[in-house]
C-alpha positions as CSV (number, residue, x, y, z in Angstrom):
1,X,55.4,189.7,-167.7
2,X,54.1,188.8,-164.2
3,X,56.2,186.0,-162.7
4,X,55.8,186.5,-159.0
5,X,58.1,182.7,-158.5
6,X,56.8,181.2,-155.1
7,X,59.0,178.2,-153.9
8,X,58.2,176.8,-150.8
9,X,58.9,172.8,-149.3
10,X,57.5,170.6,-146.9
11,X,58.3,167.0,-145.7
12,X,55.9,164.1,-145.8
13,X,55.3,160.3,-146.9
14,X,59.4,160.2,-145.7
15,X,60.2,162.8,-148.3
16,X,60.4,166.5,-149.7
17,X,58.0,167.9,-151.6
18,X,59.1,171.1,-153.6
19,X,56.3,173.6,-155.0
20,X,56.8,176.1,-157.3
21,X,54.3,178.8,-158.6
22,X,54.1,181.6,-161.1
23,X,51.9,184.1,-162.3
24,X,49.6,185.0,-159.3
25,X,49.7,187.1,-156.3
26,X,51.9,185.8,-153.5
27,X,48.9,185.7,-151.2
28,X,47.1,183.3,-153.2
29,X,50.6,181.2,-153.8
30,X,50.6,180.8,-150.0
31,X,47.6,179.7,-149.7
32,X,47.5,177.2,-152.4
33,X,50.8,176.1,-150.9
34,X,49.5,175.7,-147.6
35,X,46.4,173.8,-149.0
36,X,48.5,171.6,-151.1
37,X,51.0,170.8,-147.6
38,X,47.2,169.7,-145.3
39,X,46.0,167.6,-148.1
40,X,49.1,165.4,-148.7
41,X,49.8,165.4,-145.0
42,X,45.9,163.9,-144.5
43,X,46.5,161.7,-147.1
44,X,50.1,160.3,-145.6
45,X,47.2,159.7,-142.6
46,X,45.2,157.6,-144.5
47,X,48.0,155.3,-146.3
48,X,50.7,155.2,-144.4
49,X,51.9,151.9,-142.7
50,X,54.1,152.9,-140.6
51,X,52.4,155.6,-138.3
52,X,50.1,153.9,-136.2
53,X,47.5,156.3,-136.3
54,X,46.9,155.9,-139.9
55,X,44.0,154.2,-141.3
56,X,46.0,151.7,-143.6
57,X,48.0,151.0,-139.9
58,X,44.9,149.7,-138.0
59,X,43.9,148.0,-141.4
60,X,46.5,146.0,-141.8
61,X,46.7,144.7,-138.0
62,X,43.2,144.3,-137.9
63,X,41.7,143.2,-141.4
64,X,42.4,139.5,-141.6
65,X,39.9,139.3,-137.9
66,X,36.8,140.3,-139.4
67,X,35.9,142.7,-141.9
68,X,36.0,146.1,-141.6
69,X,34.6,149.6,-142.7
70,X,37.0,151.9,-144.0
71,X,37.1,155.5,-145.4
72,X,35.7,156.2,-149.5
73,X,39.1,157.3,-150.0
74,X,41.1,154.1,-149.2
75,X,38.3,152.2,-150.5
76,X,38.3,153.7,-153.9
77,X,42.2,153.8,-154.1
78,X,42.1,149.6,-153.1
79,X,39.4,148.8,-156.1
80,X,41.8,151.0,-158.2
81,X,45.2,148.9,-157.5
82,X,43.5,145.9,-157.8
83,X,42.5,147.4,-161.6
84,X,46.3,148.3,-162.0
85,X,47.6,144.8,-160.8
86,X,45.1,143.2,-163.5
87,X,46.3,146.0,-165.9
88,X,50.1,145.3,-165.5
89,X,49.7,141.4,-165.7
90,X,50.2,141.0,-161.8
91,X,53.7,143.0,-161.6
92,X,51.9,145.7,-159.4
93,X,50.5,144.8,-156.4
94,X,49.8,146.4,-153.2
95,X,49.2,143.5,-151.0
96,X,52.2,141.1,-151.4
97,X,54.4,142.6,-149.0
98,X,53.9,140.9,-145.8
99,X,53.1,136.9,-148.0
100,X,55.5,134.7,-147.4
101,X,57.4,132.9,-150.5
102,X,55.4,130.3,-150.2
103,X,51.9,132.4,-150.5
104,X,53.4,133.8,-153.9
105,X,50.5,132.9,-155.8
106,X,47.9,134.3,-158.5
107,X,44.8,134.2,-155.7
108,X,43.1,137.0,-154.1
109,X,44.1,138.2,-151.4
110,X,41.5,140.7,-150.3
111,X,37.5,140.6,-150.1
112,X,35.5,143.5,-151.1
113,X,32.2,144.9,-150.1
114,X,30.9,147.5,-151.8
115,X,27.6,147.9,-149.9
116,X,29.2,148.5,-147.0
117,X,33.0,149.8,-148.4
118,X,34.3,147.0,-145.9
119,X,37.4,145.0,-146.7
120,X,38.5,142.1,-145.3
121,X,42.0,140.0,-145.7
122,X,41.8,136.5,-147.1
123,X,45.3,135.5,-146.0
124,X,47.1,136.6,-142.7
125,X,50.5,136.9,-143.7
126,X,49.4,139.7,-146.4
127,X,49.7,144.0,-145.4
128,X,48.7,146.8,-147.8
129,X,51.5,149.2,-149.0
130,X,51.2,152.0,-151.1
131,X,54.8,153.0,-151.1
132,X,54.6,152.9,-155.1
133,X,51.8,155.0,-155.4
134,X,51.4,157.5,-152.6
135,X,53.2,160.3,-154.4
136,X,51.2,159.6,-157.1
137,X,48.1,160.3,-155.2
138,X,49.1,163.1,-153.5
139,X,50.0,164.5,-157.0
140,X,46.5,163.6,-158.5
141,X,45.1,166.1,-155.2
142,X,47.5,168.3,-156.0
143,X,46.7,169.3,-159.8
144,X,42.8,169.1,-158.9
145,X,43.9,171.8,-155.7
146,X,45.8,174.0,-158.8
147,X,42.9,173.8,-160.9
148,X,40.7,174.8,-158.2
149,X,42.7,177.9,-157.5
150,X,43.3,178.5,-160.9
151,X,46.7,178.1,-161.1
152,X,48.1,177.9,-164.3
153,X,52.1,177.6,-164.3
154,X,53.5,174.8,-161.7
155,X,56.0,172.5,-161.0
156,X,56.0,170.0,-158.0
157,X,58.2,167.5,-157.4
158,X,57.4,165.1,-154.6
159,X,61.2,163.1,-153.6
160,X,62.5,164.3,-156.9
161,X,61.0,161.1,-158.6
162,X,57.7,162.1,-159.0
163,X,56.7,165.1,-160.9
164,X,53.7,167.5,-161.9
165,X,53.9,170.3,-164.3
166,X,51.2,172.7,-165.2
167,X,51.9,175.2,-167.9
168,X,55.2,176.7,-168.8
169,X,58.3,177.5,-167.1
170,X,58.2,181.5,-166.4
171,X,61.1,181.8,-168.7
172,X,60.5,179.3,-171.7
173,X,57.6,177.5,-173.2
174,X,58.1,174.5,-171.4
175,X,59.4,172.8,-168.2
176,X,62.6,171.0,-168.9
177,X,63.6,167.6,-167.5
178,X,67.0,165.7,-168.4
179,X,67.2,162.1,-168.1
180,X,70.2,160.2,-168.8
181,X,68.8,157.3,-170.7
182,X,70.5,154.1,-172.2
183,X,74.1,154.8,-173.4
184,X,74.8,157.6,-171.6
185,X,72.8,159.8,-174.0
186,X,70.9,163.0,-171.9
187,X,67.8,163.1,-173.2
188,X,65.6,166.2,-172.2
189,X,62.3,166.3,-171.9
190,X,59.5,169.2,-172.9
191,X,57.0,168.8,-170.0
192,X,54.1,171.0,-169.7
193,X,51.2,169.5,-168.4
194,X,52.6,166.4,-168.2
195,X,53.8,163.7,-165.0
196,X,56.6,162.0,-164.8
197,X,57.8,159.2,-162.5
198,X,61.1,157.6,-162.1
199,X,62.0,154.2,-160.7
200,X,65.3,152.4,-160.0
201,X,67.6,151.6,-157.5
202,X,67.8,154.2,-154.5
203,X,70.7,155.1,-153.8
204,X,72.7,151.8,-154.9
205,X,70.0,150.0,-153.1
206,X,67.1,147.6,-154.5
207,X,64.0,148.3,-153.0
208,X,61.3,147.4,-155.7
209,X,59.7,143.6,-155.2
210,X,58.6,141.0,-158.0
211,X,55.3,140.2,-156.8
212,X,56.2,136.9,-158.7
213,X,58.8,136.2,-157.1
214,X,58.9,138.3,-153.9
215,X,62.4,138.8,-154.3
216,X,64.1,142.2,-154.7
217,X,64.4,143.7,-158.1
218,X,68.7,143.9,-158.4
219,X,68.3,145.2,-162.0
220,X,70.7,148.1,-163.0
221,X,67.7,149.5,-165.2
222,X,66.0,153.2,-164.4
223,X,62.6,153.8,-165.8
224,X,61.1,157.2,-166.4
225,X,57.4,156.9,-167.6
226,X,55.7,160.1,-168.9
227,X,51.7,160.2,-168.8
228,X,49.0,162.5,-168.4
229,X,48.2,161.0,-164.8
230,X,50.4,160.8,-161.7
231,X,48.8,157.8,-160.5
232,X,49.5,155.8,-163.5
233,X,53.2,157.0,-164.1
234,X,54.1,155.9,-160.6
235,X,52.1,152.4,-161.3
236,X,53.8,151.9,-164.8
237,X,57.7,153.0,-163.3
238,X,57.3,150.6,-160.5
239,X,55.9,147.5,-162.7
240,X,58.4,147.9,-165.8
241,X,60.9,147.3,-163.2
242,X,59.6,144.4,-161.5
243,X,58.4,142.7,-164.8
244,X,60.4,141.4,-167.5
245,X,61.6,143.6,-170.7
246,X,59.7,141.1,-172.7
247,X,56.4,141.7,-170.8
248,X,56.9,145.5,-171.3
249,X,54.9,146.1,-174.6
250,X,52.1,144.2,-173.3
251,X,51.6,145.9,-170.1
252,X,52.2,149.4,-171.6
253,X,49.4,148.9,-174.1
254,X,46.7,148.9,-171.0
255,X,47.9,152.5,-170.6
256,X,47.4,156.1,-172.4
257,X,51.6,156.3,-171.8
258,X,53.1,159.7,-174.2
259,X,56.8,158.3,-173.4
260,X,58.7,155.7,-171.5
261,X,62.5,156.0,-171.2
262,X,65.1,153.5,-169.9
263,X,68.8,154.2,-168.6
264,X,69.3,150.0,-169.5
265,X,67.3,147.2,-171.0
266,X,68.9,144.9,-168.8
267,X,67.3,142.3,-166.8
């Protein structure tokens, strides 16, 4: 059997992104590799709000003064999250960072032009963030870069929290993942062309909102949601944190979801 393992990493959106090929020369490894590392790193260009030559950057200082023209790409990603917050009854929202408490309220926030792919603010405290979805973008580029190589065996794990799988592992007919769910029970996981995202505290710390509420989410409780979509795992992991357990089965309906596991049903 031809295995040729490629393992390479690369830092961006404030994290490690870890790629690992099989089956195919090295030469074409490398250079989906390095195709995968330009894309996400053009992409971290586009969303991120922190560097200040990023498009969401000047958007965000600029958008509630007039409105303004911005790249297909954000464009299309905005319309999309404004889907997923109607999809996941509010608890998923990319513009409620910057509100104030006060501001907390079921009102939009944004104004859309589709003629011109112009968006404008409607409220001046509010600033886009796509901290819960980035990964999950850069993974949807990343399996449509695989496929376009014709890649058929690959794991990538983007922060350990967010993972694609494509085919098998080299040495078994799946990928496997272990995830300590409720009761201290290990529970593994058979991925193969499956994504994954995880959600909880990081590192002790809470650092998921309630768009509700705008307080931080203190719960205990880890999610891991299993899909077929990177984008919609790391939308359903962030939002079954922020909402209520009793809001769960209604929210997970909107979504083709083939698992959803929890370390603790606690509030």
């Amino acid at each position: 059997m031809n295995i040729n393992l490629f393992h390479k990493t690369f830092l961006s959106m404030n994290t490690r992104m870890d790629v690992v090929l099989w089956g195919n020369d090295y030469s074409l490894h490398c250079e989906v590799f390095e195709e995968i590392k330009k894309k996400t790193i053009d992409l971290e260009r586009i969303f991120s709000r922190f560097d200040s030559q990023a498009e969401t950057f000047y958007v965000n200082q600029n958008a509630f003064k007039k409105e303004l023209k911005v790249s297909s790409v954000l464009f299309k990603v905005i319309e999309s999250c404004i889907e997923f917050k109607n999809l996941t009854e509010g608890y998923f929202d990319v513009c409620y960072q910057g509100r104030m408490n006060e501001d907390l309220t079921e009102r939009n926030d944004l104004q859309l032009n589709n003629n011109t792919s112009g968006i404008r603010f409607l409220n001046d405290n509010i600033k886009l963030d796509f901290g819960a979805i980035g990964k999950g973008i850069a993974l949807a580029h990343v399996r449509n870069i695989l496929k376009l190589y014709g890649i058929e065996n690959a794991l990538v794990s983007f922060g350990e929290s967010s993972v694609l799988t494509v085919g098998r592992h080299p040495f078994g007919e799946y990928w496997p993942f272990s995830f300590q769910s409720q009761n201290g029970i290990n529970e593994e996981l058979q991925l193969t062309n499956d994504c994954i995202s995880i959600s909880g505290l990081h590192n002790g710390m809470a650092h998921i909102k309630n768009p509700k509420t705008g307080q931080l989410c203190q719960s205990k409780r880890t999610v891991c949601v299993v899909t077929d979509d990177p984008i919609s795992a790391e939308v359903l992991s962030t939002a079954l944190i922020a909402a209520p357990i009793e809001k769960h089965s209604q929210i997970l309906e909107n979504f083709k979801v083939r698992k959803v596991l929890y370390n603790s049903f606690s509030a």
